[in-house]
N, C-alpha and C positions, 0 to 999 in steps of 0.2 A: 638444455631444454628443461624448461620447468614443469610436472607433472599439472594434468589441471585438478584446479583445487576442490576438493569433494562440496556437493553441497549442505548448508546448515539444514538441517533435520529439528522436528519439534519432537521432544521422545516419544516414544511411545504409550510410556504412562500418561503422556496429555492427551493422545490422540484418542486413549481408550475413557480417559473420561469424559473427554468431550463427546465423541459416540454414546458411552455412557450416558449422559445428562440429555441428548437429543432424543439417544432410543425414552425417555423418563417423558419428556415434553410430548413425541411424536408416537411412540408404540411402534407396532410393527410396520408403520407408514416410514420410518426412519430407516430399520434394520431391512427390511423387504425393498427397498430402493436399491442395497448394496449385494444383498444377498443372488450369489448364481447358482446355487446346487448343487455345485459342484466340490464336492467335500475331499479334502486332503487325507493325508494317514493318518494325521490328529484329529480326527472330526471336525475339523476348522473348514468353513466353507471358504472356497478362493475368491471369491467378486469378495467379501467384506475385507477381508486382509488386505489383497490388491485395494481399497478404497482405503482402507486406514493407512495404506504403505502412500499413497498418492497423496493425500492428505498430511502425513506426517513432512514429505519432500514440501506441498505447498505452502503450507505454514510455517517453514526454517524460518525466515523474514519475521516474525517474530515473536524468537526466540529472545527471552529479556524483556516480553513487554505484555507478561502474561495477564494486566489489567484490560489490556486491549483485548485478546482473547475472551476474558470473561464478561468486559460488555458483549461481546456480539454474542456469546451464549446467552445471555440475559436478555437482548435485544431477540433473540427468540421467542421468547416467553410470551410476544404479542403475535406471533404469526402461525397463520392458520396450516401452513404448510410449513416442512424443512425446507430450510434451505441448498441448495446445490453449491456443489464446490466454491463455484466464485461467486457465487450469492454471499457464504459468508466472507470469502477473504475482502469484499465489497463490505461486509457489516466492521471486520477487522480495522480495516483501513477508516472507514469513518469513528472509530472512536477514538476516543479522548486517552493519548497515555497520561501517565502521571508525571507531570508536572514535574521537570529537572531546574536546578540552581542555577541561576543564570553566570555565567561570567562577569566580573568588574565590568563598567564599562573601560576602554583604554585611557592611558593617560597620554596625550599629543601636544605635545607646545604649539603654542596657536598660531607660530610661525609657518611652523612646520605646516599645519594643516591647511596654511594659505597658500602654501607654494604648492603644494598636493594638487589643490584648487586648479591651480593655472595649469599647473601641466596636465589635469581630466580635461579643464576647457578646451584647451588648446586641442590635445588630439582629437574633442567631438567635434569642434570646427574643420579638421584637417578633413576627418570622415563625410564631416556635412558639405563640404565642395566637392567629394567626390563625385562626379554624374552617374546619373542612374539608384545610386546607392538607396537603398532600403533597409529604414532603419526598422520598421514593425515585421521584417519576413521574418523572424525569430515565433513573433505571434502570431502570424497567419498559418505558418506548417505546426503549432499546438493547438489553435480551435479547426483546423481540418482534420486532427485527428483525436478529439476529447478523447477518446477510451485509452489512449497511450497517456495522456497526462489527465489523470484528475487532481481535483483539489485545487491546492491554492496554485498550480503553474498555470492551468486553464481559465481559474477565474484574470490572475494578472493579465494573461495574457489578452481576454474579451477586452478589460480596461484600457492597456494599450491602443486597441482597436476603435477602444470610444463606443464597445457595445454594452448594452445597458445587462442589469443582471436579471432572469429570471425571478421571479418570488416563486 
């Protein structure tokens, strides 16, 4: 039996300057949201530690993509209030990382790729006589639940549906 695997953690010197640069943005509107009064043997109050220890576990995800990070601290900079935990992992997730090297594209003999062909046709035919079969329930269990997929799985998913995209 395999132990389960720890989860990725952001250190804690990100979490403290991220804190850092919010309490700079927000003041004691930042620090006074985490703070409980309740102070340890080290002077250290327990609600902010507990909040930087929750915070360092929600942001493991990414670890490696500390451009993403620092848009959404920057993506602060216009907002009148901090943000709440998933407020920023929501600012995280919409930014932009930095741009990786794409892979060659492959090289396929274009035999090859016609036979490929026939045999994808073939099995969506196989699938398309099946009765009843539903080929959009993939899309319809992702827009009944947007908050599990955002981004581009929920927008595919409207399109398959043929629903139009908000502006």
């Amino acid at each position: 039996m395999n132990a389960p695997s720890m989860p990725r953690m952001l250190p804690a010197s990100w979490v403290d300057r991220i804190f850092d640069r919010m309490q700079g943005y927000y003041g004691s509107l930042w620090v006074d949201r985490w703070r409980s009064g309740d102070i340890d043997d080290n002077g250290r109050d327990r609600g902010l530690l507990n909040a930087k220890a929750t915070w360092a576990i929600e942001l493991g995800g990414f670890v490696g993509e500390t451009e993403r990070i620092a848009q959404a601290i920057e993506s602060c900079r216009h907002r009148s209030l901090p943000p709440t935990l998933p407020e920023f992992l929501e600012l995280c997730r919409q930014a932009h990382g930095t741009p990786r090297a794409a892979l060659p594209a492959p090289k396929v003999d274009p035999e090859v790729a016609k036979q490929r062909a026939k045999e994808i046709a073939g099995i969506a035919d196989g699938m398309a006589k099946r009765p009843g079969y539903d080929f959009r329930a993939w899309a319809q269990r992702i827009v009944a639940n947007p908050k599990a997929y955002p981004g581009i799985s929920l927008k595919f998913a409207k399109e398959a549906l043929g629903a139009k995209e908000e502006a």
